[in-house]
C-alpha angles and dihedrals in degrees: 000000000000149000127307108208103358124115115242122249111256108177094076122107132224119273145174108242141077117279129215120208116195110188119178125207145180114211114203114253114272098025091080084114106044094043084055088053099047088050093044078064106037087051092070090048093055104045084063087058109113109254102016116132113182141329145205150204130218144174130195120248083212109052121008101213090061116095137179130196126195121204129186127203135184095237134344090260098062088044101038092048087048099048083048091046125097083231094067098035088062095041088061107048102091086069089057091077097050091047120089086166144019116183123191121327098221120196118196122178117235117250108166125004116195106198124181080271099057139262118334136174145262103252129073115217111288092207101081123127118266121276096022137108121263117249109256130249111280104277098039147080117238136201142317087054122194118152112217125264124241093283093049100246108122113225126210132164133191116197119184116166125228141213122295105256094027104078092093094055090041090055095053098050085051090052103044103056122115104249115249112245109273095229116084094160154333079291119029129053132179102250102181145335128206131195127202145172134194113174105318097331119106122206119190112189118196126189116191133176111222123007113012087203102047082048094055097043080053100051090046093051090057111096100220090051086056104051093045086061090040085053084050100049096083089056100053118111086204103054118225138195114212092181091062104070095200091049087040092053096048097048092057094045093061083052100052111112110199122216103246096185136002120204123179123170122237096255123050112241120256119260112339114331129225109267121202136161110204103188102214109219096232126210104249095263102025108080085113104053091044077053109059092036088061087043093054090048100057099047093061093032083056089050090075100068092200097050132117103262110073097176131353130196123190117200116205129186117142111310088328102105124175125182121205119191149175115217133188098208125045108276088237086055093057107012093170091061084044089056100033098238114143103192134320102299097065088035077066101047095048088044084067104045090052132064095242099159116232097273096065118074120190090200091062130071088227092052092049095049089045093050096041088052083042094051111018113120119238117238118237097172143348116194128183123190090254084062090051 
């Protein structure tokens, strides 16, 4: 990814083409793990960074506390103006406990690339809508990444908040739009979207079949998507500038909520299922935790093909968690599957990672139906490729 206490190199000026960072580590005995599981977290992060490419892991055969990561960036500007940003310098502080050495972070600038396919070269198409990542070189994924869930539909989110007072006439920008055409290619389609608000916060949910990214370019080329974001832009309490590609794409980076954990259950609902989003208020510090707890939920709610939970989606960015979930039932028939809360014990447990006020108990029927009507997301729009 990058260093972790060196200071980047400053004297380097800006260029066109891609640029590798190798950076080489030794993890103390006995941290190998954690310092898996603190990358497995950072990577996600980092593949919303503007300007990132790829990255990769790796161990030596030779001696198992020596490590090496590979990072590619578009150019040396967007890396160099992340690895010298707070942002990153925090991002990067759960690895400093896993480290007992870093040697030199080294930056080489890409020439000639020879793929499988065959050689290619050093630049990514220029001609790629506003605001989005570029396509990768041939041979690599690009940004944004999401892997698919068990039933092979990749799920993203972006979620921007925008100005008190403004939330009716937002949602009725969101809800009014034409709807772009589902097919993208011979291999990705535009499954669903789903709009939601909560407060002044805004949560838009896609689901695609086939390439996120191509989906997405898609969506951002078509002109009744554009003017709808151009009809927002007033509203937003973080100003955007959709005419400034760098500004554009950072801005929808920070956005980006990445889908932290898909559950589907092994028979399709029947009919169309209920669809809610319930946004949990975390505890500052916490977003992970709640993370994993609503993770662990689904995956065993899911195990029961008959259950109530047909398909479950959990959103993760910082200490900002939505859960997005299909439900058989109606979530005021079974509030503790719409909230993804098993029995007491992890009741409990959530209870302590949210800021639930002391009026509101997980372990009782009355606290669950008062938190779901407190936090359940209200829907703007739901869209399914048979509405496109």
């Amino acid at each position: 990814m990058t260093t972790l206490s060196e200071p980047p190199a400053r004297q380097h000026s800006a260029s066109d083409t891609r640029l590798r960072v190798v950076l080489m580590l030794e993890i103390q005995d006995g941290a190998q793990q954690r310092f898996m599981d603190v990358y497995e977290q950072l990577r996600h992060q980092v593949a919303t960074v503007p300007g990132h490419v790829s990255d990769q892991l790796c161990q030596s055969i030779n001696d198992p506390r020596q490590w090496l990561i590979t990072s590619e960036w578009e150019d040396q500007e967007t890396f160099l103006q992340w690895v010298d940003s707070p942002a990153h310098r925090e991002m990067v502080k759960p690895m400093h406990g896993c480290v007992s050495d870093t040697f030199r972070s080294m930056r080489y600038t890409i020439l000639r690339e020879t793929s499988a396919a065959g050689a290619t070269g050093t630049r990514a198409p220029a001609d790629v809508p506003e605001g989005l990542p570029r396509t990768a070189p041939a041979g690599q994924a690009g940004p944004p990444k999401a892997d698919p869930g068990p039933d092979g539909v990749v799920r993203h989110a972006l979620t921007f908040t925008v100005k008190p007072g403004s939330e009716p006439e937002v949602a009725r920008i969101l809800s009014g739009y034409a709807s772009p055409r589902a097919e993208v290619d011979s291999t990705t389609r535009l499954r669903r979207t789903s709009l939601f608000m909560h407060g002044n916060r805004v949560v838009r949910a896609v689901e695609v079949i086939g390439s996120l990214g191509d989906a997405l370019r898609h969506v951002a080329m078509q002109p009744e998507v554009r003017a709808v974001e151009e009809a927002i832009n007033p509203h937003l309490e973080e100003a955007r500038q959709l005419g400034d590609p760098q500004a554009a794409r950072a801005f929808f980076a920070r956005a980006a909520l990445p889908a932290e954990n898909q559950a589907v259950a092994g028979t399709p609902a029947a009919g169309r299922p209920h669809r809610h989003a319930v946004l949990y208020p975390v505890k500052p510090g916490n977003g992970q935790a709640v993370t994993d707890l609503l993770a662990e939920y689904d995956e065993l709610a899911t195990v029961d093909p008959t259950g109530p939970v047909a398909t479950s989606t959990v959103f993760h960015r910082d200490d900002v968690v939505v859960r997005l979930v299909d439900l058989r039932v109606p979530p005021e028939a079974d509030p503790a599957a719409a909230l993804g809360i098993a029995g007491e014990r992890e009741a409990a447990v959530l209870g302590r990672l949210l800021d639930l006020g002391p009026e509101v108990d997980l372990r009782t029927d009355a606290g669950l139906r008062a938190f779901l009507a407190a936090r359940a997301m209200n829907p703007v729009t739901d869209r399914t490729s048979q509405d496109a």
